[in-house]
C-alpha positions as CSV (number, residue, x, y, z in Angstrom):
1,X,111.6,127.5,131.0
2,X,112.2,130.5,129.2
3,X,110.5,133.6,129.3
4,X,107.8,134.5,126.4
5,X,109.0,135.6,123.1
6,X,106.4,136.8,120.7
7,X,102.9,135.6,120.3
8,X,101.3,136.6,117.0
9,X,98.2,136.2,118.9
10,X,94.3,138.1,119.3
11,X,94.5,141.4,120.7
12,X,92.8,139.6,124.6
13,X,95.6,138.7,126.7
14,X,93.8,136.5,128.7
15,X,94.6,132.8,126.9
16,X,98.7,133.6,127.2
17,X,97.9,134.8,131.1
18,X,96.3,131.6,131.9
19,X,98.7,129.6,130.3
20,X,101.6,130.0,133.1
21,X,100.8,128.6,135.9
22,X,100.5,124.7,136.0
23,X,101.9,123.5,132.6
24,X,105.1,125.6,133.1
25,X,104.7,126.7,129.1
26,X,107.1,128.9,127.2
27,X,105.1,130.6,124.1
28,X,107.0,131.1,120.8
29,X,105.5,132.3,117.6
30,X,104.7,130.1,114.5
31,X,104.5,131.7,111.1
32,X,101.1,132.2,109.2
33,X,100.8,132.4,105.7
34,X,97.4,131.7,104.0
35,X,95.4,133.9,106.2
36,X,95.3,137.8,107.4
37,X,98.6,138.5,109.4
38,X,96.1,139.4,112.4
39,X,95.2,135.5,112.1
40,X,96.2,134.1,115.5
41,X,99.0,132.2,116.2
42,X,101.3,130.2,118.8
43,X,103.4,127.6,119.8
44,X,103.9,126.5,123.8
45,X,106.1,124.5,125.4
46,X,106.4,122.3,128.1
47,X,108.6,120.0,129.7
48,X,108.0,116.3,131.3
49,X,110.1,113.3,132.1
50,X,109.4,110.7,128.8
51,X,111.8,107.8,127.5
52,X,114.7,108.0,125.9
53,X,116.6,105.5,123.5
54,X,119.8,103.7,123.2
55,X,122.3,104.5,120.7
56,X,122.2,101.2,119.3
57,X,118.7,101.6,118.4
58,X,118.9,104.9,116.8
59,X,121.4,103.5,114.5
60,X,119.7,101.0,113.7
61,X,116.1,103.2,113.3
62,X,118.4,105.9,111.0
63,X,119.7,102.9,109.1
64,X,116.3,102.0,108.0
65,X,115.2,105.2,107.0
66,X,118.0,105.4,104.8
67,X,116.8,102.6,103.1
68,X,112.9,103.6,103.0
69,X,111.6,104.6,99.7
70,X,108.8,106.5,101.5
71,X,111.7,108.4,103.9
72,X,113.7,108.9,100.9
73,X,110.8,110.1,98.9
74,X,109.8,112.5,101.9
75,X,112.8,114.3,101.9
76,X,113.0,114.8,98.0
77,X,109.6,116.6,99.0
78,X,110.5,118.6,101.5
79,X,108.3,116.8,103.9
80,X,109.2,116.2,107.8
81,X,108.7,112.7,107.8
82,X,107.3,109.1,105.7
83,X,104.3,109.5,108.1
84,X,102.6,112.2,105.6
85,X,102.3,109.4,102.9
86,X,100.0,107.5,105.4
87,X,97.6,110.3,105.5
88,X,97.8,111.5,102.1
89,X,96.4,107.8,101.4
90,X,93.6,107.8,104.0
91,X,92.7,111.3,102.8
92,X,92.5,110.1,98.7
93,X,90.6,107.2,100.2
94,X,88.3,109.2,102.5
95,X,88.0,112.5,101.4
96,X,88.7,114.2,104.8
97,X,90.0,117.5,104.1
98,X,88.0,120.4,102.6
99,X,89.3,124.0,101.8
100,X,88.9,126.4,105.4
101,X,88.3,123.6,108.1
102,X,90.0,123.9,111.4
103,X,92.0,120.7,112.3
104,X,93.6,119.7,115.6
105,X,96.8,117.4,115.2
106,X,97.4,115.1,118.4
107,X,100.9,114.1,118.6
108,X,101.6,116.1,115.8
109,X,106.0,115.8,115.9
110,X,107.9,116.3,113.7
111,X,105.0,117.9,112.0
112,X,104.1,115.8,108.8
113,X,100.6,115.4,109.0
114,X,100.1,119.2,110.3
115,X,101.9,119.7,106.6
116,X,99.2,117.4,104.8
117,X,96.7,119.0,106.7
118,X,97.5,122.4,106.1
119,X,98.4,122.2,102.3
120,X,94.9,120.5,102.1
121,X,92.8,123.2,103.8
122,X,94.4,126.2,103.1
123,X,94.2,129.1,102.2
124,X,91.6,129.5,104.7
125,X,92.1,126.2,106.9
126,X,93.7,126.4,110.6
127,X,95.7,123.5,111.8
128,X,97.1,122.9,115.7
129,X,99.2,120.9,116.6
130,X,100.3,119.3,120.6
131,X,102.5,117.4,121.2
132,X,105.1,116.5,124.2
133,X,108.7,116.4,122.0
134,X,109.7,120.2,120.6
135,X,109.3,120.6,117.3
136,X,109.6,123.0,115.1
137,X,106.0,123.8,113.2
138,X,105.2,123.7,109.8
139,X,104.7,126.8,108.3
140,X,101.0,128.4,108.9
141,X,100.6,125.8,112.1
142,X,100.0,126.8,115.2
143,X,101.2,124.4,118.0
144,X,101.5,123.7,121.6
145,X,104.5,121.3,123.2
146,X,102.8,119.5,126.3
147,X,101.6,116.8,127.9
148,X,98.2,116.3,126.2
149,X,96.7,113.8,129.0
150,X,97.5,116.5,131.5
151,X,93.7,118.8,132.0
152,X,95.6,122.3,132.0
153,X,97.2,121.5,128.8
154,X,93.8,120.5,127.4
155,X,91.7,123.5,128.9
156,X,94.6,125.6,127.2
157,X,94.2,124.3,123.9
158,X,90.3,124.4,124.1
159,X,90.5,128.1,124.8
160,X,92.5,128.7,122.0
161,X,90.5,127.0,119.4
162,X,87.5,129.1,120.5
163,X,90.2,132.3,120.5
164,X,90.6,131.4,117.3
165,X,86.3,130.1,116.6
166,X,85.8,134.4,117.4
167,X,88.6,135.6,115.3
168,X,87.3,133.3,112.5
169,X,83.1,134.8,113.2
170,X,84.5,137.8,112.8
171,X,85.9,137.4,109.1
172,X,82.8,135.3,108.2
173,X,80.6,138.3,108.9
174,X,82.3,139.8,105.5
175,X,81.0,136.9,103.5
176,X,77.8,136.8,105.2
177,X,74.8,137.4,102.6
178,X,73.4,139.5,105.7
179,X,75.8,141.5,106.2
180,X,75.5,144.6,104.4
181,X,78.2,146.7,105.9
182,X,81.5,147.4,103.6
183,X,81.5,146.9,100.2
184,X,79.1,145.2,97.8
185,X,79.7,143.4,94.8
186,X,77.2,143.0,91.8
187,X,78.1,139.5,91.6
188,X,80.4,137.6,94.3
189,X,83.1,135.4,92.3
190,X,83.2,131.9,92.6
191,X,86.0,131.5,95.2
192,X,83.8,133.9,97.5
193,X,80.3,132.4,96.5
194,X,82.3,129.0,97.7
195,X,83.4,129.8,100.4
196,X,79.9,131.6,101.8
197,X,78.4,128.6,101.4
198,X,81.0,126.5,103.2
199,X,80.7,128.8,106.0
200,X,76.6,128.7,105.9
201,X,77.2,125.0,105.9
202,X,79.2,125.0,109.3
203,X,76.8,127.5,110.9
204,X,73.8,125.0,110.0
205,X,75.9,121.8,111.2
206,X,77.4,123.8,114.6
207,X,74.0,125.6,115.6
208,X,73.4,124.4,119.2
209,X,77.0,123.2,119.8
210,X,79.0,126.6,120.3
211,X,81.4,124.8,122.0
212,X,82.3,122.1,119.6
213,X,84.0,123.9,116.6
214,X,86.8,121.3,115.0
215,X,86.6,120.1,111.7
216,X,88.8,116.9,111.8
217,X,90.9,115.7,115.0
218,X,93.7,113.2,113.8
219,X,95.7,111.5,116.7
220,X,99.0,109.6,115.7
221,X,100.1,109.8,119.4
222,X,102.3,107.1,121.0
223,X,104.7,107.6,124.2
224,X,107.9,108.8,123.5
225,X,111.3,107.7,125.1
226,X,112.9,109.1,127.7
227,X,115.0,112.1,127.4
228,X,118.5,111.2,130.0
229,X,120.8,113.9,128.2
230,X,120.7,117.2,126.1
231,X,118.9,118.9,128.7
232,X,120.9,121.9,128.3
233,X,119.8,122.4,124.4
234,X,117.3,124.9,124.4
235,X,117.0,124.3,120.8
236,X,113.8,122.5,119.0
237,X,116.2,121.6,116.2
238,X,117.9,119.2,118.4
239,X,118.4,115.9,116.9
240,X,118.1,114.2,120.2
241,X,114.3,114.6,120.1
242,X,113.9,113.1,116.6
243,X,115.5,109.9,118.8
244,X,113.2,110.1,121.3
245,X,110.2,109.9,118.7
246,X,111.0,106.1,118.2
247,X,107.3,104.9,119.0
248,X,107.3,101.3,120.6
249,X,108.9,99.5,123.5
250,X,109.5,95.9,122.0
251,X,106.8,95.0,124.6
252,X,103.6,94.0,122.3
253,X,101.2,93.8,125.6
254,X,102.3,97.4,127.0
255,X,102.5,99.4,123.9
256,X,98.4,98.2,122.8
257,X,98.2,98.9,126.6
258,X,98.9,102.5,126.2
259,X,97.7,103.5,122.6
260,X,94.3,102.5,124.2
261,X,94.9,105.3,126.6
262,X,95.7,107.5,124.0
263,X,92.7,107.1,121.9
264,X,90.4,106.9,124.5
265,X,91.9,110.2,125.5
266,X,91.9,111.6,122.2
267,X,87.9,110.3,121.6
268,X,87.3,111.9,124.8
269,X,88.3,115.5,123.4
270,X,86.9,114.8,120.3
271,X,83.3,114.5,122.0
272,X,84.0,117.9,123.9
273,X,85.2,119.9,120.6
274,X,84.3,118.2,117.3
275,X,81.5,119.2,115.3
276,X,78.6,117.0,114.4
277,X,79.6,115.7,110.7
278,X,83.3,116.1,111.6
279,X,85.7,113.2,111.4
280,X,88.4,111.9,113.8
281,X,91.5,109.9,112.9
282,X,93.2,107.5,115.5
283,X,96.5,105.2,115.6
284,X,96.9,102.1,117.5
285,X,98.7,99.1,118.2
286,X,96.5,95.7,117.7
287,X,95.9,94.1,120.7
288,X,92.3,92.6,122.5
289,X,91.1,96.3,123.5
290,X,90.6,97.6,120.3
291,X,87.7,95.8,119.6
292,X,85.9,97.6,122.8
293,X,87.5,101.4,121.2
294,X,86.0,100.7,117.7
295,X,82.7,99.8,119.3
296,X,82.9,103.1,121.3
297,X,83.7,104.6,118.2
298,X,80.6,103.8,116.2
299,X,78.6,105.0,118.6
300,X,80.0,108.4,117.8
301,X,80.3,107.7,114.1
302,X,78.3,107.1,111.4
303,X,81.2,105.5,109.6
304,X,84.2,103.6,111.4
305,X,86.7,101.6,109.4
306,X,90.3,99.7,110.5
307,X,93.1,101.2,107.7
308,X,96.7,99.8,107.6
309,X,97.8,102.1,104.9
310,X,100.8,100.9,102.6
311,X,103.1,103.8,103.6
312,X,103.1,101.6,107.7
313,X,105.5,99.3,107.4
314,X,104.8,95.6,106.9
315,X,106.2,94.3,110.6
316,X,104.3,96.8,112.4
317,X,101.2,96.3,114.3
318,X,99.6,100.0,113.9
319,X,97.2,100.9,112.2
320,X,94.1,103.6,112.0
321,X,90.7,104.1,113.0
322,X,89.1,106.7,110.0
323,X,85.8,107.8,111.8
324,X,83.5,109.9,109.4
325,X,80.3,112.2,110.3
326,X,80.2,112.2,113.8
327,X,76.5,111.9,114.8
328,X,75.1,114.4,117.6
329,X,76.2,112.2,120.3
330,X,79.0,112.3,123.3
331,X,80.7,109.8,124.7
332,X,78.8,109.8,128.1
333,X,75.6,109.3,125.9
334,X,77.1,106.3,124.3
């Protein structure tokens, strides 16, 4: 791995000291651009032995995306990928997003939902994205390559999110009706006033759960293939990842198999770091488990529903668990 390169990051040094020893992570910056340039930021990488695919099936995968109206459409919008259609649907549908929330993108590569999720909650919203592929983050995302089933890389990204939870208190204190240090205005304007209250909302809905901060949690995960060449790129512009981001085996039984492990990994972070009323967002493949994950998930939810949304293509067997208003529950209660 390479050696660190610059870490827009808070002043403490202690989250970029702990992250070197068992993920073997490299730290590059990602560029910020709705908040104060102090804002923390960061990108890490990591390296592990995935899948890779055959040539035949990446021409046949860029073939098809040459002839998908949502891929074609994507690029005409300057958006990494067709995926960002299938959350701009379940967000119009839902109403997820909400200006200043603080998401947390599982599997986030190439980066299209961090861009929905971003333009959706900015200018004050925080988005971070993990994932095991390189990729180069969206603009104003924050984002960690690694293996997100592995602990370190979990504990990592916990202590940045509450890095970033203090840096956050610390601007909300100059909204804070309370606070009466700096200066005062006769009458707040409207985009202040809003967002004081959003922020007096959150400190209602978090009080008692310091350590569960996150807005939304979305999870598109699914195991990449294997990287056997390109090994000496040291580029995250490499088009041999994009490959590699080709989401299914052909084996029905193994891929439902292992987005169960996925989800149940994801719902397991979710119950350490989501906020009561937040919402969490989960792919899978059908199969006979996912009857036994949605039942977990009302448990946790006030609200569970199965979405296939129009941008997935017809032949495949994802689709999404939308889970709204998580109750004040964890998964070892349910």
């Amino acid at each position: 791995m390479q050696a660190l390169l610059r870490i827009p990051v808070p002043h403490s040094a202690r989250l970029v000291r702990s992250a070197a020893a068992p993920a073997a992570v490299q730290l590059l910056s990602a560029p910020y651009a709705h908040t104060t340039p102090s804002a923390p930021a960061l990108f890490i990488s990591g390296s592990r032995s995935v899948r890779w695919a055959s040539s035949s099936s990446s021409s046949t995968w860029k073939q098809r995306q040459a002839n998908d109206r949502y891929a074609r459409e994507a690029r005409v919008q300057g958006l990494k990928s067709r995926a960002a259609y299938k959350l701009l649907e379940l967000d119009d549908k839902h109403k997820l997003f909400s200006r200043g929330q603080l998401v947390v993108d599982l599997g986030y590569a190439p980066g299209s939902w961090s861009q929905v999720a971003m333009e959706r909650t900015k200018p004050t919203g925080r988005v971070v994205g993990i994932d095991l592929i390189p990729a180069q983050p969206p603009k104003g995302v924050s984002a960690i390559q690694g293996n997100f089933l592995s602990p370190a890389v979990q504990t990592l990204l916990k202590d940045y999110l509450n890095e970033f939870a203090k840096f956050r208190k610390q601007n909300d204190k100059t909204l804070d009706p309370d606070n009466d240090s700096g200066l005062v205005s006769e009458r707040p304007s409207y985009i202040d006033a809003e967002r004081a209250e959003s922020i007096e909302d959150r400190k209602a809905e978090t009080a008692g759960h310091n350590d569960k901060i996150v807005d939304i949690i979305l999870s598109d995960m699914s195991e990449p293939f294997e990287q056997v060449t390109g090994f000496y790129i040291r580029t995250i512009s490499n088009p041999h990842y994009h490959s590699r981001m080709m989401n299914t085996s052909g084996n029905q039984f193994r891929d439902h198999a292992r987005s169960m492990d996925l989800c149940l990994a994801a719902l397991q972070f979710a119950s350490d770091t989501l906020r009561p009323g937040g919402h969490f967002v989960c792919k899978y493949y059908q199969g006979a488990e996912d009857k036994n994950l949605e039942k977990e998930l009302k448990k946790m939810f006030t609200k569970v529903e199965r979405v296939k949304p129009e941008a997935s293509r017809s032949e495949s067997r994802e689709g999404y668990f939308v889970a709204l208003k998580r109750k004040d529950v964890t998964l070892a209660d349910s």
